[in-house]
N, C-alpha and C positions, 0 to 999 in steps of 0.2 A: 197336495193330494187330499188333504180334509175337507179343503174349500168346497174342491169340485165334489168332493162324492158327498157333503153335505147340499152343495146348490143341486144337485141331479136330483137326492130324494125331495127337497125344497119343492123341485118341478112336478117329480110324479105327485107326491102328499096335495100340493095345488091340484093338480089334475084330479087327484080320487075324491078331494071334497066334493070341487063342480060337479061334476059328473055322476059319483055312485055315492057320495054321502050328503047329497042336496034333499033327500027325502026319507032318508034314517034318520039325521038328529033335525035337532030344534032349533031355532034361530039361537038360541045363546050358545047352544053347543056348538055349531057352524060357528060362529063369530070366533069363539075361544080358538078354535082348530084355526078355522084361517089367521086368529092373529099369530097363533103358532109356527105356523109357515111363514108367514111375512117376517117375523125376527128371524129366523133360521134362514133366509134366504138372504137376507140383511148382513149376517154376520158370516153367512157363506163367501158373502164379494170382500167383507171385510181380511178374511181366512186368504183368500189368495191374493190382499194386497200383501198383505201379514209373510206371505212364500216369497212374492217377485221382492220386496225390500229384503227377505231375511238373504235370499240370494245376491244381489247386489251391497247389500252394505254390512255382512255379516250377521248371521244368527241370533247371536248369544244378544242382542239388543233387541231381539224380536219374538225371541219365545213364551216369553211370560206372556205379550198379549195374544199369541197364537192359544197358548194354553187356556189363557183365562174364556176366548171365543168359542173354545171345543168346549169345555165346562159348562158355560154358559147355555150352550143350544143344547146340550142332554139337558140340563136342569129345566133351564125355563123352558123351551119349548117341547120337551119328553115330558113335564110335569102336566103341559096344557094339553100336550095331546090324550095324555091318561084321562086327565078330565073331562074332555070333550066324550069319549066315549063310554067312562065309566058315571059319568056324574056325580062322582066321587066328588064333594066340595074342599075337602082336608086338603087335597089332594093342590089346591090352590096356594096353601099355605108354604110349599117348597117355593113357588117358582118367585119368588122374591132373592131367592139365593142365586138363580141364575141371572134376573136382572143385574145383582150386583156382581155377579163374574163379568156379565157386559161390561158395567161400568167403570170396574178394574179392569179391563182389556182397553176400553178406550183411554184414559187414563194412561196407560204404557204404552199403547201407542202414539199419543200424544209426547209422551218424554224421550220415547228413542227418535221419534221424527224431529224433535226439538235439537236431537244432537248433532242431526243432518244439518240443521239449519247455520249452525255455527262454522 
């Protein structure tokens, strides 16, 4: 459920840049917001590989990197979205924390898919 309702706002947040915030912010601000989206959408498809394995091969090996994905797109990509619109620079200074919830998501994913392989 998190995938999809994370990749759906991924699509509308895409859409509202193009279209209504291609002449309100500034190229760096655009850039930051779409790369915003591009993770969040990223980790969106990750989120519902993260459901059909936790479905077929048991849960409890798949939570942590579900959690770590959800974490991750509120941090880093809700830190970039603030920024983009706030211009807040500080505000850059968070989303290093949700890089690294990605990177501990891929990471367990990585080791529960490793258990599959055995």
């Amino acid at each position: 459920m998190a995938g999809s309702g994370f990749g759906f706002l991924a699509v509308c947040l895409g859409a509202f840049a193009a279209h209504a915030l291609k002449d309100k912010l500034d190229a760096y601000s655009l850039g930051v917001f779409q790369t915003a989206v591009q993770y969040q959408f990223f980790h969106s498809l990750a989120l519902l590989a993260v459901g059909l394995l936790a479905l077929t091969q048991g849960a409890d090996a798949w939570k942590g990197a579900g959690y770590c994905f959800i974490f991750g797109i509120l941090i880093f990509s809700g830190s970039l979205y603030a920024l983009a619109f706030t211009g807040v620079r500080v505000l850059g200074a968070i989303t290093p924390i949700g890089g690294t919830a990605f990177l501990a998501g891929w990471i367990l994913f990585f080791i529960s898919a490793s258990k599959l392989a055995r």
